[in-house]
N, C-alpha and C positions, 0 to 999 in steps of 0.2 A: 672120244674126240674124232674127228674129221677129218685126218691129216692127209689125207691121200689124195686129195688135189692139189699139191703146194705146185704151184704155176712154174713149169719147165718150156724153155721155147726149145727143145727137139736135139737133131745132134748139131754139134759143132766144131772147128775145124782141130785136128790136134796135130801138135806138134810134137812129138817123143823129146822128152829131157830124162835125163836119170835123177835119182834122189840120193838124198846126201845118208847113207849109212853108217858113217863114222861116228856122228854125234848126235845126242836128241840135250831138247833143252827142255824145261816144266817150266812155266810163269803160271802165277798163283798170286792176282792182285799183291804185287809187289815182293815176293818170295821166287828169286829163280833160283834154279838147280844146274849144273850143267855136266853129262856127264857120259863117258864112251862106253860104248861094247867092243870088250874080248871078244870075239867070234867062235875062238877055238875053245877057250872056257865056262862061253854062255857065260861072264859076269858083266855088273856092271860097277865102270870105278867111279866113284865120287869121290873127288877130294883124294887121299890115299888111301883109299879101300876099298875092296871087292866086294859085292853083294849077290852071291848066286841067286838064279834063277830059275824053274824048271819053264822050258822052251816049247810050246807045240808045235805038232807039223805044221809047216806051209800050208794053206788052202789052196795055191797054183801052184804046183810044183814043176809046172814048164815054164815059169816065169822068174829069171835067176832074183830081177833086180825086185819083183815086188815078195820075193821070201824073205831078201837082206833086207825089205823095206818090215819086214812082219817081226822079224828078227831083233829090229832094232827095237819097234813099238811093244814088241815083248817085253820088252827091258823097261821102257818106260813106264810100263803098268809096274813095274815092281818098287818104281818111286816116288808114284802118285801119293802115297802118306806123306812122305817123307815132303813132297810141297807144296802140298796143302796145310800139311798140321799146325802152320803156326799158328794159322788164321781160324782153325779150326775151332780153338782153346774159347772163343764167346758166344760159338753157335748152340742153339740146344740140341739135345739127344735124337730127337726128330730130323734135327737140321742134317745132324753128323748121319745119321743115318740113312739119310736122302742119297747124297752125295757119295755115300759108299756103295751103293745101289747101282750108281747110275756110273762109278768108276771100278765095280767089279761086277755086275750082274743086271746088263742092260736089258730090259723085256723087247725082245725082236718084235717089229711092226707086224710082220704077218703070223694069221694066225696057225701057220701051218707048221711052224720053227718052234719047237722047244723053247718055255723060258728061260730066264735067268741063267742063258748057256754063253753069256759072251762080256768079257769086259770092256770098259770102254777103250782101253788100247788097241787091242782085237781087232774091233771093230773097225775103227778107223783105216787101219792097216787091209783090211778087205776091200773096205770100198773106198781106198785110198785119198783119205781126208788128211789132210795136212796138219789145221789146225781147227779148232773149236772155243769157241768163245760163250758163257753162259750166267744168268745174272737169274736169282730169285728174289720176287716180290712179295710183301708182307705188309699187311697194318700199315698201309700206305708210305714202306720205306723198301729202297732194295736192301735183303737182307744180305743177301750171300753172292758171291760173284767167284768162278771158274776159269780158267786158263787153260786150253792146253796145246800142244803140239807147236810148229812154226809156221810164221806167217806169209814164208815164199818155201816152196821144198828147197831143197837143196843148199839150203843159206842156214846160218844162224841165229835168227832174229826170233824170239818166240813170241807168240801171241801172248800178250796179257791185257786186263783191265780194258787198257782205253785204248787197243787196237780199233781200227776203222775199218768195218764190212760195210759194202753193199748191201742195204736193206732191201734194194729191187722193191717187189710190189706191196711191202710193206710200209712205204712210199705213201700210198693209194690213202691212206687214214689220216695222213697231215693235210694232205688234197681238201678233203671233208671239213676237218678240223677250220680251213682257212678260211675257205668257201663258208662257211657257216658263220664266221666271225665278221664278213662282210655281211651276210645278211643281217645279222643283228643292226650291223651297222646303215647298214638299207643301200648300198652298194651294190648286191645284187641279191635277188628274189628264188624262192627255191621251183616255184610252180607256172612261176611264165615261161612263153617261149625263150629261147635261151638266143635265138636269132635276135631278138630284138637288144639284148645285150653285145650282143657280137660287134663290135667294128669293123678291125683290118680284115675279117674272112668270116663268112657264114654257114651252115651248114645249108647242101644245093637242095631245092626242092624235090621232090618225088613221090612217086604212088603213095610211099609209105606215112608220109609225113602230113599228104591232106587233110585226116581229119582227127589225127592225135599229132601233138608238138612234140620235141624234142626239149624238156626242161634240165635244170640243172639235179632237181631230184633224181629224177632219169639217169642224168650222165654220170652220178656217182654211185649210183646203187645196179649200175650194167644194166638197164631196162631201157637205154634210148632205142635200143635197135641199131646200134652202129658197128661196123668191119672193125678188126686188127684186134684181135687176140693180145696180143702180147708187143714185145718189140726186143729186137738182137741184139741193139748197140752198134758201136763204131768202134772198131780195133784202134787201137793209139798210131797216132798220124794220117788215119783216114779223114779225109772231109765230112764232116761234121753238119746238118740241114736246119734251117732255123725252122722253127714253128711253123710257119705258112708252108714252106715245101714238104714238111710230115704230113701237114692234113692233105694237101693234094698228093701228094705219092710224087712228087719233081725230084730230080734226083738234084743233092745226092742222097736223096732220103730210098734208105731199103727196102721200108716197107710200101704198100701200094696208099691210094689215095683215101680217106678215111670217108665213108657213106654210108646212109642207109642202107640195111639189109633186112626190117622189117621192123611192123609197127613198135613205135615207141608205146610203152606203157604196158608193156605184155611179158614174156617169160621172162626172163633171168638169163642172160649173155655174157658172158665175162667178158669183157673188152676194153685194152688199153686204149684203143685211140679215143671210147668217148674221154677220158682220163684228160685226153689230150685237149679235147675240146672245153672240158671244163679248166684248163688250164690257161688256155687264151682271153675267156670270161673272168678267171682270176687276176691275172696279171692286166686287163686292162682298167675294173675294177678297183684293182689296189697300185696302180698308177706307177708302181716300180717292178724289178726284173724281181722272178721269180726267186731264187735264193737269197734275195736282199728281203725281199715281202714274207719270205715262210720263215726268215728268220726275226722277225719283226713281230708277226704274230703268232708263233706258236714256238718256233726252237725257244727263243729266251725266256718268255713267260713261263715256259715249262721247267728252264735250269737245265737247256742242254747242250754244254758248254762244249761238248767233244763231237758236235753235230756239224753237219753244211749239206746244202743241196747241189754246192759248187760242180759242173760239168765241166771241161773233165777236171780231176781233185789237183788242188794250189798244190805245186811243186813245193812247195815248205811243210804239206802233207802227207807226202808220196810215203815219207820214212816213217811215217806212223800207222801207215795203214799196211792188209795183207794182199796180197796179191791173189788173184781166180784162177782156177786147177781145172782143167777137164777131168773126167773120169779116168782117165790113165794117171793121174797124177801129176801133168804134168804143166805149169806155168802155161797161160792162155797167154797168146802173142802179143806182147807190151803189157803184159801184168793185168791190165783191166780196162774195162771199153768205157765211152762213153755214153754217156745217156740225156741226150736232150729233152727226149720226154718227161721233164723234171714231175710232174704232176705221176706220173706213172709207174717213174722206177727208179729215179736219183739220188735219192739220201744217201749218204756216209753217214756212220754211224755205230755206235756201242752198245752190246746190249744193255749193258747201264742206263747209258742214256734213252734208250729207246723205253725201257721197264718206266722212266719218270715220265715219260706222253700217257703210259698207260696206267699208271698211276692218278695221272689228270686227268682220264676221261674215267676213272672209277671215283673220282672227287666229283667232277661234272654229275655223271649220274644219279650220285644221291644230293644232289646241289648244294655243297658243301661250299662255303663263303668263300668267296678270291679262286672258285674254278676257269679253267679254263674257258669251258662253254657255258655260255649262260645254259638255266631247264631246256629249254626252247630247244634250244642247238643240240643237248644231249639228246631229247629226247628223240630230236627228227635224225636224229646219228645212230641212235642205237635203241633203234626200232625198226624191226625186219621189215624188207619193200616186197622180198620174192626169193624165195629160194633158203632163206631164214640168212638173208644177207642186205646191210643196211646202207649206210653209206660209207662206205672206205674199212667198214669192217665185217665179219662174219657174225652168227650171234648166235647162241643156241643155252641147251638147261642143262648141267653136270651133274650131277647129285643132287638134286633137287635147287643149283645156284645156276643162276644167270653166268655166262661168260663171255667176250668178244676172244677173237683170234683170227688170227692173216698169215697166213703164207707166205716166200718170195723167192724168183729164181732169175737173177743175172745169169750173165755169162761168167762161170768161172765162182759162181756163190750161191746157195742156197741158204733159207736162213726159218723162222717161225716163232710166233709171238701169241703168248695166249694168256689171260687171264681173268679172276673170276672177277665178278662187279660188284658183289656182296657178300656177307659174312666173314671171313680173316683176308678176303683180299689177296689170296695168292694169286702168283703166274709166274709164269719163265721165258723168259726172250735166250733162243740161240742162235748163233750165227756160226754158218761153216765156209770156209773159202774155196768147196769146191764141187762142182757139179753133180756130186754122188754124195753133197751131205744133207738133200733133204730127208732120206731114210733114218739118219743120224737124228736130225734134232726131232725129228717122229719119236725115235726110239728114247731120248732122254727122256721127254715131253711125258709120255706114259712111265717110264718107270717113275717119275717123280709122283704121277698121278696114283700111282699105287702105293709110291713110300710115303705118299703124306696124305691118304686113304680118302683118298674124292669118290669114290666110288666109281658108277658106270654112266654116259654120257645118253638122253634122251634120244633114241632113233628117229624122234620125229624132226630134232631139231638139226639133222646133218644136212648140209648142203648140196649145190650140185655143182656138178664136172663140165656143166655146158658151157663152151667158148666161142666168141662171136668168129663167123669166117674172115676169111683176111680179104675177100672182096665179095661185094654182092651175088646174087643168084644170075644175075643178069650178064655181069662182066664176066660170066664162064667160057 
C-alpha cells in the first residue's frame, strides 16, 4: 500500500503543555478501564490490585516528561486484554489475532526498522499520539472497532467508539460522492466547463485555460491545473473567510488566491483549492449550505449518524470529540481549527461511521440495489483519471483485489481509510489526534495487512506525491 503521502500541511505552531502521567484510561467500544502507575514499583493498580510490569528504557532520555509519558503507556499495553476482552469473546481467531498484532507487534512503516519490534503502546508514546481510534470492515458490516488512549492529553476523557476526529482530506470522497449524485440528477455535468456552472465567482481566464476547460471531472480527480495544495485552518477565534474570499486569497483567508498553474486535463496535482471550486458548483447546485446538503445526500443515506460537516463543531459536540496534538504532544491552541473549505477537509467523524461511506461505495461498485451511487457514478468515482487516482479517492490492485484509499492531515490530526472493493470486502479506517499519527495508522494498516494475509500491493498501482503550488509560476 501507498501510505506515504498521507497529506501533511508542514510545521505548525506549538505550544509546550505537559501530559497527564498519573493516570491512563482504555475505552474499548463501551468497556473502560481506568487505572494509575506506581512509578517507584513499575505496577499498575486496577481496581485493588497491582499488575507488574517489565518497563523499557525511555527512547529520549533527555526528555523528563515524554519518559513519564512512555512510562505510563508502558502500563497501558499491559491492559490492552484486559479491555478489550469482553468484546473480544464473538470475534473469530483471525479477528483476535489481528488485533493482537497490531496491539503487541506493529510492523514499522519503513523498511529499514526491524519488524514486529513495537507495541502498539510503544509506539504511540514515541511519537506521542494521544489517542487512536480504529474500526474494521467485513462482508459489508463494520466488524470490529478499537479504542485507545485519550482524547485531550492531559485530561481524562478516553477515546472510544463514537469519538469525533477530523477526517481532513478524507473529506475529498463525500465531495465526489455529492457531486456525482447531482449529476445523476442533471444538476451539474461532469465534462463541461465548470465556468458555465459557476454563479457568484468564476474561475479567471488565462493562457492555461484557452484551449482545455476546467471541468468538474478535472476538479475532483486534481487534473484542473489549479494552486493550493492543502489548507491550515483557522485557530478558534480567528476570523473565519467565506468561500468567495478563499478562492480570491482576500483576507481573512490564509491561503493565497486559488488559479490556474497549468493545463487542465494533464498530470495529476493534488490540490485543495480545486476541492474548493468544486464546492461552490456544489452548493450552488444543491441550492442549500454545504453541511445541510452533504448531509442530505450522503451522511444519512449512508446511516452516519455520528457525522457533521459542521465548521467550526456545535458546541453540544465539542465534549464528544478529541482535540489535535502537535508532534510534541501537546493540545493545538483552542483544541482544533476550523475548516471552511468544507469540500476539502471538514468532516467530523468516526471511524465507524466513516467504514459505513466505504462500505457504500463497495455496494455502489458491484451495483448492488439501494447503493449509494447509481453504475454511472461509481464507475466515473472509481475509475483512475491519472496518477491511479480517481475522484475523491485513490485506487490501485492488492493481492490480486481492487482497493480505494485516502489519506488526511488537519492540524492537530492525521487519520487513513482503505478498503478492498471485492472479494470478503475488508478495510480499516484509523483516526489519530495528532500530527505524528500518520506513521501510526500506516503502521496498523500493514500489520492488519499481514494478519489477515492480503498479500503484497501492485507497484504499478501506487500513486503520486505531486502537489499543486500555492500560487502560479507567474505570481513568483
Amino acid at each position: 500500500m501507498d501510505l506515504t503521502a498521507l497529506d501533511r500541511l508542514g510545521p505548525l505552531e506549538e505550544t509546550p503543555r505537559g501530559w497527564s502521567t498519573e493516570h491512563v484510561i482504555v475505552r474499548d467500544a463501551g468497556c473502560t478501564s481506568a487505572f494509575a502507575v506506581d512509578k517507584s514499583t513499575h505496577a499498575v493498580g486496577i481496581g485493588g490490585a497491582l499488575w507488574p510490569f517489565r518497563l523499557r528504557a525511555p527512547s529520549w532520555r533527555d526528555d523528563p516528561l515524554g519518559a513519564a509519558m512512555k512510562l505510563t503507556v508502558a502500563a497501558f499495553a499491559a491492559v490492552l486484554m484486559l479491555a478489550g476482552g469482553v468484546r473480544a469473546a464473538g470475534l473469530s481467531p483471525a479477528d483476535q489475532s489481528a488485533i493482537t498484532a497490531i496491539e503487541t507487534r506493529l510492523t514499522p512503516a519503513s523498511a529499514n526498522v526491524a519488524p514486529n519490534t513495537e507495541t502498539l503502546a510503544a509506539r504511540m508514546a514515541e511519537l506521542k499520539v494521544p489517542g487512536v481510534s480504529i474500526a474494521f470492515i467485513e462482508g459489508g458490516k463494520v466488524k470490529w472497532v478499537r479504542a485507545y488512549g485519550v482524547a485531550t492529553a492531559g485530561a481524562s476523557q478516553p477515546v472510544g467508539p463514537d469519538t469525533l476526529f477530523q477526517a481532513a482530506s478524507m473529506s475529498k470522497a463525500f465531495a465526489a460522492a455529492a457531486a456525482l449524485k447531482l449529476v445523476d440528477q442533471g444538476r451539474l455535468d461532469l465534462d463541461g466547463d465548470i465556468n458555465s456552472r459557476l454563479k457568484a465567482w468564476k474561475v479567471p481566464d488565462s493562457p492555461y485555460t484557452a484551449q482545455q476547460k476546467i471541468t468538474l471531472r478535472r476538479l475532483l480527480s486534481h487534473t484542473a491545473g489549479l494552486t493550493v495544495g492543502g489548507f491550515p485552518g483557522y485557530p478558534a477565534g480567528k476570523p473565519v473567510p467565506t468561500i468567495l474570499q478563499i478562492l480570491d486569497g482576500a483576507p481573512p483567508s490564509n491561503t493565497p488566491a486559488i488559479r490556474s498553474f497549468e493545463t487542465p486535463g494533464g498530470n495529476y496535482a493534488y490540490s485543495g483549492g480545486g476541492y474548493v471550486v468544486a464546492q461552490l458548483a456544489i452548493v450552488e447546485a444543491g441550492g442549500k449550505p454545504y453541511p445541510e446538503l452533504l448531509d442530505q445526500l450522503v451522511l444519512r443515506p449512508v446511516g452516519m449518524r455520528r457525522s457533521t460537516f459542521a465548521q467550526p463543531l456545535p458546541e453540544a459536540l465539542v465534549g464528544h470529540a478529541a482535540s489535535g496534538h502537535d508532534r510534541k504532544g501537546d493540545v493545538i491552541p483552542g483544541g482544533r481549527n476550523t475548516y471552511p473549505e468544507y469540500a476539502a477537509a471538514s468532516l467530523w467523524t468516526t471511524p465507524s461511521d466513516y467504514g459505513q461511506f466505504y462500505i457504500s461505495l463497495q455496494d455502489a461498485y458491484a451495483a448492488r440495489p439501494h447503493a449509494l451511487l447509481s453504475p454511472a457514478g461509481a464507475k466515473a468515482m472509481m475509475t483512475p483519471i491519472d496518477a491511479n487516482y480517481g475522484l475523491g479517492v485513490a485506487i490501485g490492485r492488492w493481492g490480486g483485489h481492487a482497493f480505494i484509499q485516502h489519506g488526511g492531515g488537519n492540524a492537530g490530526f492525521q487519520c487513513n481509510a482503505f478498503a478492498f472493493l471485492d472479494g470478503a470486502r475488508q478495510g480499516v479506517v484509523v483516526m489519530t489526534n495528532s500530527d505524528a499519527g500518520g506513521a501510526l495508522a500506516q503502521e496498523i494498516t500493514i500489520s492488519l495487512a499481514k494478519a489477515y494475509g492480503w498479500g503484497e500491493q501492485d507497484p504499478a498501482t501506487r500513486g503520486s506525491s505531486r502537489r499543486a503550488p500555492y500560487s502560479p509560476p507567474a505570481a513568483k
